[in-house]
C-alpha positions in Angstrom: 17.3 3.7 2.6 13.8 3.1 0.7 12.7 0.0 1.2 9.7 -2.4 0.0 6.7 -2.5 -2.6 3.8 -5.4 -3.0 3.9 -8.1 -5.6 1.0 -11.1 -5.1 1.4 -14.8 -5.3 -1.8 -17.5 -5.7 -0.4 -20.1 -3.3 1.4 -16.9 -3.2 1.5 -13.4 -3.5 4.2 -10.3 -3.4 4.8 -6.7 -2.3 8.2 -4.8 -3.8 10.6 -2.6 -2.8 12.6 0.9 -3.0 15.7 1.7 -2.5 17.7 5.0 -2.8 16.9 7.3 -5.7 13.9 9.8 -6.2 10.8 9.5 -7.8 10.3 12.1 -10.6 8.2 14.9 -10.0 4.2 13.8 -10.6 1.4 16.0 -12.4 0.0 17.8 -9.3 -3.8 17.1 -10.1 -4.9 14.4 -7.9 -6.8 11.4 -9.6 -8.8 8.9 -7.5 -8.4 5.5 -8.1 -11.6 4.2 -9.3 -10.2 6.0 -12.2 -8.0 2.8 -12.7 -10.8 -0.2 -12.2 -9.8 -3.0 -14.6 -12.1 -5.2 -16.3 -11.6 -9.3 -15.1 -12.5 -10.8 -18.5 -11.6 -14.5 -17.2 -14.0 -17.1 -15.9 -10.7 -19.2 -13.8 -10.5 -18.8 -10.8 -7.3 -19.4 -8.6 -7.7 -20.7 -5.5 -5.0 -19.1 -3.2 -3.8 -21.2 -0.3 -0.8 -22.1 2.1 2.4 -22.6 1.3 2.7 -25.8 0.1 -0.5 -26.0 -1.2 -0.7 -26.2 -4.9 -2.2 -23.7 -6.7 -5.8 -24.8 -8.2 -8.2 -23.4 -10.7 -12.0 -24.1 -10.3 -14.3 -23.9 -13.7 -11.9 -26.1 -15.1 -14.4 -28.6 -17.0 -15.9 -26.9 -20.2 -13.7 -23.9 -19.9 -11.0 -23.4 -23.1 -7.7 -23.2 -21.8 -7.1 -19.5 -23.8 -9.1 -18.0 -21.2 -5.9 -18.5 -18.9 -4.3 -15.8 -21.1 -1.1 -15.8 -22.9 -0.1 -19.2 -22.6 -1.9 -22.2 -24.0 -2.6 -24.1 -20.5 -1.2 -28.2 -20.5 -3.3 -30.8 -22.3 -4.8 -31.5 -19.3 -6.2 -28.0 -19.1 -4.7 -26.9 -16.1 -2.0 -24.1 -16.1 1.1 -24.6 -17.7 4.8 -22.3 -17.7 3.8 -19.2 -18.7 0.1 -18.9 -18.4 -1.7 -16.0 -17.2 -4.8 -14.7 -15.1 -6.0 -11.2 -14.3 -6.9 -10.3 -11.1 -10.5 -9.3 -10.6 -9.8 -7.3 -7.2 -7.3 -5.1 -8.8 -6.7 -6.0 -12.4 -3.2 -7.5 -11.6 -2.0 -9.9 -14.5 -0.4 -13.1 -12.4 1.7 -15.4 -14.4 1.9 -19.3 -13.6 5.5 -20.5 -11.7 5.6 -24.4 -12.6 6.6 -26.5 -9.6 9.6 -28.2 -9.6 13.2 -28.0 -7.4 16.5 -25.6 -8.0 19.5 -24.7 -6.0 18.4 -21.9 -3.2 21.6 -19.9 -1.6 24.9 -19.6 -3.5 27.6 -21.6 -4.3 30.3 -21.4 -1.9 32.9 -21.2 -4.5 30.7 -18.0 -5.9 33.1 -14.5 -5.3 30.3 -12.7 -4.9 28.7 -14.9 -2.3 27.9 -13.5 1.5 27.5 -15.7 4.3 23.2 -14.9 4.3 23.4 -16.7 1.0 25.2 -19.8 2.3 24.8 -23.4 2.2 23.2 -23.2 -1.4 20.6 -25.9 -0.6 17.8 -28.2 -3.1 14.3 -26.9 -2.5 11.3 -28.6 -4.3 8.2 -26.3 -4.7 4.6 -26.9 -5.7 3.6 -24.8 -8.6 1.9 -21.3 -7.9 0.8 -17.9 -9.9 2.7 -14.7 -8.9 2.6 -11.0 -10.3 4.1 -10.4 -13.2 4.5 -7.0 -12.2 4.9 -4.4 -9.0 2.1 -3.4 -7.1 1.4 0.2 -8.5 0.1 2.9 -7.1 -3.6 2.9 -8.8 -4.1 -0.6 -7.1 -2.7 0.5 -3.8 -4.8 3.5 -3.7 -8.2 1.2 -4.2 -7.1 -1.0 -1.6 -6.7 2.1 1.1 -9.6 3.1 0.2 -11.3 0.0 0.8 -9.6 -0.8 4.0 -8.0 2.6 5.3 -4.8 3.0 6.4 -4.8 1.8 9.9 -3.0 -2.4 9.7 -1.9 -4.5 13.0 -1.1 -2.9 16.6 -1.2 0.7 14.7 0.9 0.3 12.4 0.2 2.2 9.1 0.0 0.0 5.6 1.8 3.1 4.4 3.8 6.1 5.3 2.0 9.4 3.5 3.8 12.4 3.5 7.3 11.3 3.7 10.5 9.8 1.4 9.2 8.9 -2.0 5.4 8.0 -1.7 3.1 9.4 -4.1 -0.2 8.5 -2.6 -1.8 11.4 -0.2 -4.7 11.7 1.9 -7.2 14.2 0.7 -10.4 14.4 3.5 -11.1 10.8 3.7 -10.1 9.7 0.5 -6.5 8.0 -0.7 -5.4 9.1 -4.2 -2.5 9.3 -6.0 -1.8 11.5 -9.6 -2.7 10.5 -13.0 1.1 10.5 -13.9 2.0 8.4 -10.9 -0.9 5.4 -11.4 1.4 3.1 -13.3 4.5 3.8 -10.6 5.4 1.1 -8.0 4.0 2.2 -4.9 6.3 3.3 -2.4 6.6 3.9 1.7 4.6 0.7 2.1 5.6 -1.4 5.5 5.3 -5.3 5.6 1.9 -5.5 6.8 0.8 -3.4 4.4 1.7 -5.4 1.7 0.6 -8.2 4.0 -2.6 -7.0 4.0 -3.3 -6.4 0.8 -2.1 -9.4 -0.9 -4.7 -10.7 1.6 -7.2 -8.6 0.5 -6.6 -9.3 -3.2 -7.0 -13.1 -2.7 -3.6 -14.2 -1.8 -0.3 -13.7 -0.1 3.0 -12.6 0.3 5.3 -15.2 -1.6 7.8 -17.2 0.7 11.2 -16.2 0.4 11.9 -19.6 -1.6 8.8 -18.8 -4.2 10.2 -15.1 -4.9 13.9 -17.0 -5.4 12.5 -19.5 -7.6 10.1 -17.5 -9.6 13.3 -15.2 -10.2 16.1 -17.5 -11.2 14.0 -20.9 -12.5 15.3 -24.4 -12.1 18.4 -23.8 -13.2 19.0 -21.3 -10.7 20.3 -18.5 -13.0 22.0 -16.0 -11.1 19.7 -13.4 -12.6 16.4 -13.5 -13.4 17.1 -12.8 -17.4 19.9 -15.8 -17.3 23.8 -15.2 -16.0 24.5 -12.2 -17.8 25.6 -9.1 -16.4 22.7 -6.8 -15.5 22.7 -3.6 -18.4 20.2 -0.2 -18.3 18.0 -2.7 -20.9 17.5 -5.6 -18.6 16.9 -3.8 -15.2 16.6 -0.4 -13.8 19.6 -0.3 -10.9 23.1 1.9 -10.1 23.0 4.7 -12.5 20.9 3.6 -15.2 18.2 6.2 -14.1 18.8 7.4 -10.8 14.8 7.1 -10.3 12.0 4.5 -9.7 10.5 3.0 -13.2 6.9 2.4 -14.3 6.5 -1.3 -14.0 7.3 -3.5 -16.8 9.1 -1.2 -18.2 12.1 -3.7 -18.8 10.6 -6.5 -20.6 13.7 -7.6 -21.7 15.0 -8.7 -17.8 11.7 -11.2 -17.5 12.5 -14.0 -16.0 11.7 -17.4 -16.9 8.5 -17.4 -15.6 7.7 -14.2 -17.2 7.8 -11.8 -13.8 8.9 -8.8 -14.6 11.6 -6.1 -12.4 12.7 -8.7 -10.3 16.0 -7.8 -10.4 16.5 -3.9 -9.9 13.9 -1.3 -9.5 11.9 -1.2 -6.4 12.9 -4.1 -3.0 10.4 -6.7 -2.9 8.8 -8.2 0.8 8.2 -11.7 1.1 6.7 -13.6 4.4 9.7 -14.9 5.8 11.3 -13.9 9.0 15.1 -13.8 8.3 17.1 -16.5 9.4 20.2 -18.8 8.3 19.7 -21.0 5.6 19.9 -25.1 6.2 22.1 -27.2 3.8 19.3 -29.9 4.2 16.9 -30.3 0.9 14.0 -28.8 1.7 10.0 -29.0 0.5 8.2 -25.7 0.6 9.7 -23.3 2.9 8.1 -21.1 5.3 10.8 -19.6 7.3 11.8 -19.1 10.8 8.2 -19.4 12.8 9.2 -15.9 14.6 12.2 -12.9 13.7 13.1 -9.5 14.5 13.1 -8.6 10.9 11.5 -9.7 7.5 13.4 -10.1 4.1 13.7 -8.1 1.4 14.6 -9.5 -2.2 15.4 -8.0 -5.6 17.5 -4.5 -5.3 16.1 -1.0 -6.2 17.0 1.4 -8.7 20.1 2.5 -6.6 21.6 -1.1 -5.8 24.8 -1.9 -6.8 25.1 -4.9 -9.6 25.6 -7.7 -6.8 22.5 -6.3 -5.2 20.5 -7.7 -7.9 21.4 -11.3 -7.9 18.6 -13.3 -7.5 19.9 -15.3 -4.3 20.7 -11.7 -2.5 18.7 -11.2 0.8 18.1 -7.4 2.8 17.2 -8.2 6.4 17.8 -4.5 7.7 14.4 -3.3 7.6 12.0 -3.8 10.4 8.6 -4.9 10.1 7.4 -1.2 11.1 9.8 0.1 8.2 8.5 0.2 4.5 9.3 0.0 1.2 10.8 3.2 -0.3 
């Protein structure tokens, strides 16, 4: 079973995940990545922090709020629902998650609900930015070649040569192929995307920050609203059979304006698995200590109820990876 990819949060950031299918076959001509360097055009800065800290901009005084990006910023120039901020270390676009509470878990009276969803439960968040998209193979490939390949006690921030990863080792350079820039990356474990959230300026999102950022206030039970997921919305079941180029379903955004939430590639978050409380709750962290981390979102192969936002994978190891 594939498993997870990378997506960033500022007070938060995320990795993403595979899960069954194949990748299509990439143009065989190797391309570096500093092929790929994107141009930071924005002088806001996020500053990333714990959970539970909220997000902050420095520069604010004097700076027009357009330079946040698509959205307009709030009166009081700070970032409002919607905004959005590239990345200088890679060129990731983040997109701003207001703060506020929503319903975390499932009903109990829900069909489709499993007992890893249960007690739904109110959680109140502080606002953060997050990806709008997957971590793609370009920006994984200048982060390996920044920091190598070698991540805690040994264990690899990706597996080359094996399942579905695209990225290879040629002498001691990481590349990937010209076709295959713009793909999720694949094969990567949890402290790989650990790391490199780190090394990009932020973190892996807690498991309530990926929820909310997927399924808003309301708590939708997909990321597009309640609907039904279709081939239009997200890329799952037999809709392609392979791994998409990110934000390539623009119509499945969720409220925030993350894209492939639902569907595509597994995502990691920080937490540790454990059972949910039914007490209301104030930033989440997570068990302090676990056997395994959690996965969140579905792949290209999952089944619809895979892609419900409150859905949690907890088979994978730390060691394992993302597709």
């Amino acid at each position: 079973m594939p498993k997870a990819l990378v997506r960033l949060v500022l007070a938060t950031l995320v990795l993403t995940a595979c899960r069954g299918g194949q990748i299509p076959t990439p143009s065989p001509e190797p391309l570096p990545i500093a092929a790929t360097t994107a141009t930071d055009t924005l002088s806001l800065t996020p500053t990333p922090g714990a959970p539970g800290e909220p997000a902050t901009l420095t520069a604010r005084d004097g700076v027009e709020t357009d330079t946040l990006g698509a959205g307009t910023g709030g009166d009081d120039g700070f970032p409002a629902l919607g905004d959005t901020w590239a990345r200088p270390a890679d060129g990731m676009v983040m997109v701003y998650v207001l703060g506020g509470t929503f319903p975390m878990g499932s009903a109990e009276d829900d069909p489709e609900a499993v007992p890893d969803e249960l007690p739904q439960h109110m959680v109140t968040l502080d606002g953060f930015w997050i990806d709008q998209t997957e971590v793609t193979n370009g920006q994984f490939v200048r982060f390996l070649n920044d920091q190598g390949n070698s991540g805690e006690e040994g264990t690899p921030m990706i597996v080359l040569d094996q399942g579905y990863t695209l990225v290879s080792q040629v002498g001691d350079q990481f590349v990937t192929t010209e076709e295959a820039l713009d793909w999720p990356v694949l094969m990567v474990t949890w402290h790989g995307a650990a790391s490199y959230c780190e090394w990009a300026g932020g973190r892996l999102p807690t498991e309530a920050e990926w929820e909310y950022a997927a399924r808003g206030p309301e708590g939708n039970l997909y990321p597009w609203g309640n609907a039904f997921p279709t081939c239009d919305l997200a890329n799952y079941g037999d809709c392609s059979r392979v791994a998409a180029r990110v934000g390539s379903r623009p119509a499945g955004a969720s409220w925030c304006g993350a894209l492939d939430m639902a569907g595509n590639v597994w995502e990691w978050v920080n937490d540790w698995f454990g059972p949910y409380s039914g007490l209301p709750q104030e930033n989440p962290t997570g068990p302090a200590s676990g056997e395994v981390p959690v996965l969140r979102g579905g792949g290209w192969h999952s089944p619809r109820w895979e892609l419900r936002a409150a859905y949690r994978q907890h088979e994978v190891p730390s060691t394992g990876c993302n597709g």
